[in-house]
Residue, then its C-alpha position, 0 to 999 in steps of 0.5 A: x903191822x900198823x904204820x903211820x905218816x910222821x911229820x908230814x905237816x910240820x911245816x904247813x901247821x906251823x905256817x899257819x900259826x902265822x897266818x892267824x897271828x899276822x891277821x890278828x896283829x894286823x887285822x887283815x881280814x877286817x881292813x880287807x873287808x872294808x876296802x872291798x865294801x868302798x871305804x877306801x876308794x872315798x877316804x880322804x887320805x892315803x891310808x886308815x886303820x881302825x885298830x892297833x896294828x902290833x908288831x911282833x918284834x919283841x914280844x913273847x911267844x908261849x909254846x904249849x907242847x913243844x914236838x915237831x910242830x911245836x919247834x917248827x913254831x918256835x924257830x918262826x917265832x924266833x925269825x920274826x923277832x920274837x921271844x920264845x918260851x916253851x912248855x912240855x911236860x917231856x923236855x926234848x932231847x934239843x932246844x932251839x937257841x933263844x927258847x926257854x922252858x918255863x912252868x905252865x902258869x908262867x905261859x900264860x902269865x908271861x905270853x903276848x902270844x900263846x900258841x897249842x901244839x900239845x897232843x890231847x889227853x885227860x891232862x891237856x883237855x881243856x887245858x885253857x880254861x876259865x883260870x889259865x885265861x885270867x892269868x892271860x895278859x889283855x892285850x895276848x893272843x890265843x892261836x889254836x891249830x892243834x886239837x879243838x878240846x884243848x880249850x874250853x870254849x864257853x871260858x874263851x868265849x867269855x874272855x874273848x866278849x869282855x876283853x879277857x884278851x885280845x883275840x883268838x885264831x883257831x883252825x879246830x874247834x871241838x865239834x867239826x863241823x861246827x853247829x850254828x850254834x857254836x859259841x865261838x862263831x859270834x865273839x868279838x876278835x875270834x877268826x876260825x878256820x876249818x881245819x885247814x892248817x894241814x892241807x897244804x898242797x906240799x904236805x898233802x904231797x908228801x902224805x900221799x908219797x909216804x903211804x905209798x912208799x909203806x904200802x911198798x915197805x911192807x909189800x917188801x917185807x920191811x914195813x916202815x913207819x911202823x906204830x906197834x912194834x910189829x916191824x920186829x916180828x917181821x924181822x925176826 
C-alpha cells in the first residue's frame, strides 16, 4: 500500500499567510530595515512610516481553494476581522460561518486580499495570469503559499512594476530554488520566502510521528493513511 501524511501542516501554512500579509499591510520588513540602518536613532520624532499602514478590519479575503488549508485560512480571516469569500471548484460538505462562495473573476474583482490554496492541475495552472490580474483591484495583495505554477510570474511581474496591485507574498515559486534570474527576485513590493511555510517545528513533529505510526500500522497488518486503495486487500 501507498500511504500519505494528511493534514500535518494545516496550521502552520495558514500561519503563514498572515505572516505575509501583516508584513505586507505593515510593511515590517521595510521599516525594520530602516531602524536597523540608524534612521530611527536621529528622527526627530517618536515615530515615522514611509508607506500606508493598512488594517485588516473590514477587508475581503479571496479564498482560492477552499481544503483544509483553505478553512484554516479563512477562520484567520474571519478573526481578524475580515470578510471572507471563497472559491472551489467542489463546494465542501461544511462552510465556516461568515464565508460566501462566489464565481472565480469576482475573487479577483471583489478581493482586497487573494490568498492560493488550490492543488495544481492543468486547470489551476497559472491560474493568475495577465487577465485574472487586470480584474485585481490596485490597492489588493496576492499571498501564495501553495504551489509556484499557479502564477504566471512574468504577468505578476509586470502588474507588480507598474502598480497593476499592491503586492505580492510568496513562499513557492515555480523553479525552487530560484535562478538569479527569476524575475520576482527584482519587483517592487514582492517578498519571497523559501518554501517555508510547512516547516513549522510542531507540524514537522507531527510528520515524523505519522510516519512512524504507519510504518507500525502497516508492520501490524493495518495499514492507515492509506492512498490507493490497498488497505481493502489487506483486510480481506
Amino acid at each position: 500500500p501507498v500511504t500519505n501524511v494528511p493534514a500535518y501542516g494545516t496550521q502552520s501554512v495558514a500561519q503563514m499567510v498572515f505572516a505575509h500579509l501583516l508584513n505586507l499591510a505593515q510593511h515590517v520588513a521595510h521599516h525594520a530595515e530602516t531602524v536597523r540602518s540608524g534612521r530611527w536613532t536621529s528622527n526627530p520624532d517618536f515615530c515615522y512610516w514611509d508607506m500606508p499602514l493598512i488594517e485588516l478590519w473590514g477587508l475581503t479575503m479571496g479564498i482560492i481553494g477552499f481544503g483544509r488549508i483553505g478553512q484554516a485560512t479563512a477562520k484567520l480571516a474571519l478573526t481578524f476581522g475580515m470578510k471572507v469569500i471563497a472559491y472551489d471548484i467542489v463546494t465542501p460538505s461544511s462552510v465556516p460561518e461568515g464565508c460566501q462562495f462566489v464565481e472565480l473573476d469576482d475573487i479577483f474583482r471583489a478581493s482586497d486580499v487573494i490568498s492560493l490554496h488550490c492543488p495544481l492541475t492543468p486547470q489551476t495552472n497559472k491560474i493568475i495570469n495577465k487577465e485574472h490580474l487586470e480584474l485585481m483591484k490596485k490597492t489588493a495583495f496576492l499571498i501564495n503559499t501553495s504551489r509556484g505554477p499557479l502564477v504566471d510570474e512574468q504577468a505578476l511581474a509586470e502588474a507588480l512594476n507598474n502598480e497593476g496591485i499592491a503586492g505580492a507574498g510568496l513562499d513557492v515559486l515555480s523553479e525552487e530554488p530560484p535562478n538569479e534570474n527569476t524575475l520576482l527576485l527584482k519587483v517592487r513590493s514582492c517578498y519571497i520566502t523559501p518554501h517555508i511555510a510547512w516547516a513549522t517545528h510542531s507540524a514537522r513533529q507531527r510528520l515524523l510521528q505519522v510516519v512512524v505510526d504507519n510504518v507500525a500500522s502497516f508492520l501490524a497488518g493495518k495499514p492507515q493513511n492509506v492512498v490507493n486503495g490497498v488497505k481493502q486487500q489487506l483486510d480481506r
